[in-house]
N, C-alpha and C positions, 0 to 999 in steps of 0.2 A: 373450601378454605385453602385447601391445597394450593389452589389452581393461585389464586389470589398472593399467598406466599413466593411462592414460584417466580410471577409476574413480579413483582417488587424486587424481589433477589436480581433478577435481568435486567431490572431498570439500574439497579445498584450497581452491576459489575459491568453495565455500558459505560454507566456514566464515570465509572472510574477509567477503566481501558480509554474511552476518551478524551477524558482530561489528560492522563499520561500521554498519550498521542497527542492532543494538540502543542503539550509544552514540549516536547521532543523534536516537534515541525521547526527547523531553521525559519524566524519571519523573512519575507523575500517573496519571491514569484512561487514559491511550494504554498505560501499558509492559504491562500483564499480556496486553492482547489481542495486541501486538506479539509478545511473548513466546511465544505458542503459536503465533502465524503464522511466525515463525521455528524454531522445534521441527518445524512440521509440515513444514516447505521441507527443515531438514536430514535430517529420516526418510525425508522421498524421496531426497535425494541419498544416503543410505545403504544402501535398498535399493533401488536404482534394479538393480541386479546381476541380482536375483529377478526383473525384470520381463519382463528379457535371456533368461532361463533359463526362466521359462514362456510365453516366444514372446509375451511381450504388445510393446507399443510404447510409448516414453515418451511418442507423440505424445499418446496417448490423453490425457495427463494435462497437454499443453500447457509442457513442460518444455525440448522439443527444441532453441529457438531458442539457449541457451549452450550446449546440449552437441554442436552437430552441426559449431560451427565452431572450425577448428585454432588460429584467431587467439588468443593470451591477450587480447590487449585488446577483441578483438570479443564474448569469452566474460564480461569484466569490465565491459564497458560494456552486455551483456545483462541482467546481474544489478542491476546499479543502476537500471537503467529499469524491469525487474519490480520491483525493492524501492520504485524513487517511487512505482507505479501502484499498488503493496500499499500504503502509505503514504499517498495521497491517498482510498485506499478507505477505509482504517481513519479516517482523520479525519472522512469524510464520514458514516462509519455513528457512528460518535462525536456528532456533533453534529445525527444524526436522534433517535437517541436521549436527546439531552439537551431537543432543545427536543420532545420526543415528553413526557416527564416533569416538563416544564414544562405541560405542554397546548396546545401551538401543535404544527404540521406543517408540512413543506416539501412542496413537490412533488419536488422536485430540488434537489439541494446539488452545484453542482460547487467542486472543489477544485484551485487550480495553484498548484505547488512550484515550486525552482529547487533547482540546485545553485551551491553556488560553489567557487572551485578546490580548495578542498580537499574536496571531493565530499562535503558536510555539506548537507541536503537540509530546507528552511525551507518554510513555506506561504508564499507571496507576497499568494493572494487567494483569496476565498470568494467564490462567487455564491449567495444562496437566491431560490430560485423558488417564490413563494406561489400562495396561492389569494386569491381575494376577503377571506373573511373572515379569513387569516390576516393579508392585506394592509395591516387596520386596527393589528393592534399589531407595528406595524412598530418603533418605537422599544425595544420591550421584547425583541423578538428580538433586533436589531440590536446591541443592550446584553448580550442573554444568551451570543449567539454570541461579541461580544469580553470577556466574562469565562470563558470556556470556552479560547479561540485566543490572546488580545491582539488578534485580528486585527477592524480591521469591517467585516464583510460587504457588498458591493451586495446591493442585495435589486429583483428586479425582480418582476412578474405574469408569472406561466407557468402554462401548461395541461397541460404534459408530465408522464407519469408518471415516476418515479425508476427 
């Protein structure tokens, strides 16, 4: 019965974290991909049961961290840190591939969010890390990233891979 409890409770605190996440997603070119990153999060937590039943481990799948602790808040404050981190991922692969389709590259795009107290989840700040010769149309990236964000990016030289 435990087990059964348990499982409900997961279904409950996805489908909240989720929902908060989808309303939080700007609509635009962010919601569709959000949208299947959310689909694919609740189809685990749905059959997370099956995984139980063929002896696999949730670890395998890096899920563990909300569902191993009793705490509600520690299980809700799990899911919104995985949703910033899905979040600041999806922005950053967002804005590889826009200035990919513009014909410029990053090396690196980091992205940091905030929450405010009502756990509504904003980019604060973009870093892009060029190359050389991206380094030269710097004003046009810088231009393209805040027509993409609002936001404008630091742009510094880096050598790191993404």
């Amino acid at each position: 019965m435990d087990f059964i409890r348990s499982w409900a409770l997961t279904l409950c605190l996805c489908s909240l974290g989720s929902a908060l996440i989808y309303f939080l997603v700007p609509k635009g070119s962010m919601e569709k991909p959000m949208r299947t990153a959310i689909s694919i999060f609740l189809l685990a937590a749905v059959i997370s049961p099956l995984f139980k039943v063929q002896g696999l481990d949730l670890a395998d799948l890096q899920l563990d961290e909300w569902m191993v602790s009793d705490n509600v808040s520690e299980q809700a404050d799990a899911v919104q840190n995985a949703a910033e981190a899905q979040f600041q991922t999806i922005v950053a692969d967002s804005l590889h591939k826009a200035l990919q389709s513009a014909g410029y590259a990053a090396r690196k795009i980091e992205v940091k969010t905030e929450r405010n107290e009502q756990l509504q989840v904003s980019v604060s700040e973009i870093t892009l890390f060029l190359d050389d010769a991206n380094l030269l149309q710097k004003q046009a990236i810088s231009e393209l990233v805040h027509q993409e964000t609002g936001i404008t990016p630091k742009i510094e030289k880096g050598s790191t891979q993404r």
